[in-house]
N, C-alpha and C positions, 0 to 999 in steps of 0.2 A: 237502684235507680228509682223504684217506685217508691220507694220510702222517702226518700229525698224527697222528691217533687211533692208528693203529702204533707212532708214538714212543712214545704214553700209555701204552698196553700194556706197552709193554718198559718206560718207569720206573717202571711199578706193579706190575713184578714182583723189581724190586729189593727187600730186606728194609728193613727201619727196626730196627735195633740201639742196645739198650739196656743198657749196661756199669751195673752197680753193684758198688760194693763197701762193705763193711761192716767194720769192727774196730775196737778199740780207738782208733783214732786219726780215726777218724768213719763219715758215711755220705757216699758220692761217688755220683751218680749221673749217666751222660751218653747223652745219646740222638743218634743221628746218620743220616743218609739221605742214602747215595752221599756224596758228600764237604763235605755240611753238616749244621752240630753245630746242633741245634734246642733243646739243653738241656745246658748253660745257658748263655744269651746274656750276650754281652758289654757289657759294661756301656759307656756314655759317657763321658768326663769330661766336666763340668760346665763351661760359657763363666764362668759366675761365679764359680768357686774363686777363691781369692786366695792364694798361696805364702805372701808378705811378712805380716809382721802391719802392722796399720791400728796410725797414731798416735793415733787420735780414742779417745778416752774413752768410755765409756756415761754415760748420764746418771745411774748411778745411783753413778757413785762422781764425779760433781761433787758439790764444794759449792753453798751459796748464793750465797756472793762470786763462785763464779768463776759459776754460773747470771745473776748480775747482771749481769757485765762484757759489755759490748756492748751493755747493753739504755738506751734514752732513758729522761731521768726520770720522764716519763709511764708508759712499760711498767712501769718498777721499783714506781711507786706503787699501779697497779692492781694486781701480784701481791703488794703487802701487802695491797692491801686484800682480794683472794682469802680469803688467807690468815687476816688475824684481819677479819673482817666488823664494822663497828663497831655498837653496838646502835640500831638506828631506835627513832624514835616511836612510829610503828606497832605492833610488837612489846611494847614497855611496855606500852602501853595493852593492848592483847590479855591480857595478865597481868595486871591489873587485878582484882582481884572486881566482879562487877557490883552495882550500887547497890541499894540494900533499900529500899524505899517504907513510908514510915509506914504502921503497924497490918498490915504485910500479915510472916511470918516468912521468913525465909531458908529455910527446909526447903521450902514451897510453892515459892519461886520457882527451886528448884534439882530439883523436876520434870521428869520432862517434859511435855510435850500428851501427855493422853487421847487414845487412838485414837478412831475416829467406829464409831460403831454398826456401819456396811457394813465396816468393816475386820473390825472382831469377829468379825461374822456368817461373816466368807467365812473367818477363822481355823477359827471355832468345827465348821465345817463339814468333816466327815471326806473326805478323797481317797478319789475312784474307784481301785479298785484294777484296775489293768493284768490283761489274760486274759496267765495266764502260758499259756509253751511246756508244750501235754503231751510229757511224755518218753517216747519207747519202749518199751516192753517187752521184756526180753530174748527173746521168742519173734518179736517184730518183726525185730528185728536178726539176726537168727538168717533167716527168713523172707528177708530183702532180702540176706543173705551168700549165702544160696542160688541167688536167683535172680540172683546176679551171678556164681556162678561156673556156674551153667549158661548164661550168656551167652556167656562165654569157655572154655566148656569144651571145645568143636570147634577150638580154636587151640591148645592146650596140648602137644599131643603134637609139632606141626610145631616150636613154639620149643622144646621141650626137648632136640629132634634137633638143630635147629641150633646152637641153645646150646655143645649138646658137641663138634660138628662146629668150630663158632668154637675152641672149649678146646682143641682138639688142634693147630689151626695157630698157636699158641702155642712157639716151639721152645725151650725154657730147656736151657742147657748148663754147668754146676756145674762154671769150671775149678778151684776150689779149696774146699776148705771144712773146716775143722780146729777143733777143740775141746780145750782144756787144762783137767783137771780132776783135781781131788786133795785130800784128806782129813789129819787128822793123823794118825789111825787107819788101817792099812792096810788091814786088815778094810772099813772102813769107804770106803775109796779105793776099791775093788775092786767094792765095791755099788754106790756113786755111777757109777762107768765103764760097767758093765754096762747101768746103766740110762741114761744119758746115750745110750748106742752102738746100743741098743734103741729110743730115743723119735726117734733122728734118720733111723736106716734105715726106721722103720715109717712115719715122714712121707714120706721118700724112694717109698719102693714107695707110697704112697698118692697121690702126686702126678703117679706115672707110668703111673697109671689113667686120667688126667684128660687130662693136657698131655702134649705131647712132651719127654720128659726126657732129657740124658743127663747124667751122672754123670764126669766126667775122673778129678777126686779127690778122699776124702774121706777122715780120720783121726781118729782121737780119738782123745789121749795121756791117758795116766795118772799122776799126782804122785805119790806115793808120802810122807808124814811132811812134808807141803804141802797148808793149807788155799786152794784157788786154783780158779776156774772164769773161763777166758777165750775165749774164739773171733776168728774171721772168716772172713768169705764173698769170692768173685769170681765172680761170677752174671753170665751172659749171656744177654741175651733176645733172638730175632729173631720180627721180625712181616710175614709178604707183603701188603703192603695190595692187591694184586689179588685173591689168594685171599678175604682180609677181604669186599671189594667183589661176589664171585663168588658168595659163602653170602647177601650181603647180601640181591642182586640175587634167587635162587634163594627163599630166603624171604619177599621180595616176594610174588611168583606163586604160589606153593603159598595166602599167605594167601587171596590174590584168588580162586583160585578158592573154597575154601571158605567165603569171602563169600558168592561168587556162589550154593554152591552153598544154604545156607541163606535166603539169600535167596529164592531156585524154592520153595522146600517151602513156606516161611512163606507163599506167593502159593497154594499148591494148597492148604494148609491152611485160609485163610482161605475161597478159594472152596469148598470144599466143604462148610465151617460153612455159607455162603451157600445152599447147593444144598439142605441136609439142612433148613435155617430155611423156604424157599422152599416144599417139599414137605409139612411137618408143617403 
């Protein structure tokens, strides 16, 4: 058992390596740990493929002749009769106008029945209107925002330490990264460069406040009397999932205690409402 969990140890200190790259010719990305590729899995081929094309027809490019062939006289005759249904009796008659009785008029008898009095009644009779939901108040909402972040307010400082602590074991390493850019104006080439070369260092330094960055190479060319903006990237990620496992584990216990420790107070707070209720 101890040998075990030693192995675990050492393969959780291995990294999990994630390659992407980015250009014009697409986005690749693969992820691998020790020497299996977890992205992107290889596909199967299928037991059911068929190389060869099938001699069989669809039914939808048969005819009727050839739909008939093979079938007994009986099957052929019920898919006409399918087909043109001949007109019943029944039907006829249904079409029919129904018969008019001396002295009485066809308008009367193409009425319908009078509803009965109790139909009326429960028609005539207005709906119970449903207790609608009362809505909020924005002083409500406002009220219950509060009292949820002062719930979570004693946990906030722990995750945003480890937060950034997870953000740093983050290791991006930038082997490549170039941009083509250019104007038909030179003038105008030279603006567009400047600020291209500005927007990507100042991402740069800004990302290496956060994570662990390094930087191999980066460029940005200039066109010159060429309207053109192209790039790509070769971005390396490594991730220790022990380290991962380590902050995890470590924020666990930090939360616990600070459970625990609002928990004690919430108990001395309430006994001592009790003690002061007791005594008055």
């Amino acid at each position: 058992m101890l040998i075990a969990l030693i192995l675990l140890i050492v393969l959780l200190h291995f990294s999990l390596t994630i390659t992407i790259h980015a250009g014009r010719d697409g986005f690749v990305m693969k992820a691998k740990y020790l020497f299996l590729t977890l992205y992107p899995r290889k596909k199967k081929k299928s037991e059911d493929e068929d190389d060869g094309e099938t001699d069989d027809l669809p039914d939808d490019d048969l005819t009727d002749e050839q739909l008939m062939q093979g079938l007994t006289p009986a099957q052929e005759q019920q898919l006409l009769q399918q087909e043109d249904p001949p007109e019943s009796a029944d039907t006829s008659e249904e079409t029919k106008p129904p018969a008019v009785k001396p002295g009485q008029s066809p308008q009367a008898e193409s009425k319908p029945p009078a509803e009965s009095s109790a139909d009326a009644e429960e028609v005539s009779e207005p709906e119970e209107e449903k207790p609608k939901k009362k809505k909020k108040s924005l002083r409500g909402k406002i009220k219950n925002l509060r009292r949820k972040y002062e719930k979570f307010k004693p946990y906030i400082p722990i995750t945003w330490k480890t937060f950034k602590k997870l953000l740093k074991t983050v290791r991006i390493y930038v082997d490549d990264l170039w941009v083509d850019v250019g104007r038909d104006d030179a003038h105008e080439a030279a603006i567009f460069y400047g600020s291209i070369q500005g927007a990507i260092g100042g991402t740069l330094a800004g990302c290496a406040k956060w994570l662990t960055l390094k930087v191999k190479r980066w460029n940005v060319n200039c066109r010159f009397t060429e309207n053109v903006i192209d790039g790509g990237a070769d971005i390396t990620v490594r991730i220790r999932p022990s380290t991962v496992l380590a902050l995890l584990v470590l924020f666990g216990l930090k939360f616990l205690i600070v459970w625990i420790k609002r928990k004690s107070e919430k108990k001395k707070a309430a006994k001592a409402k009790a003690e002061n209720a007791a005594v008055q």
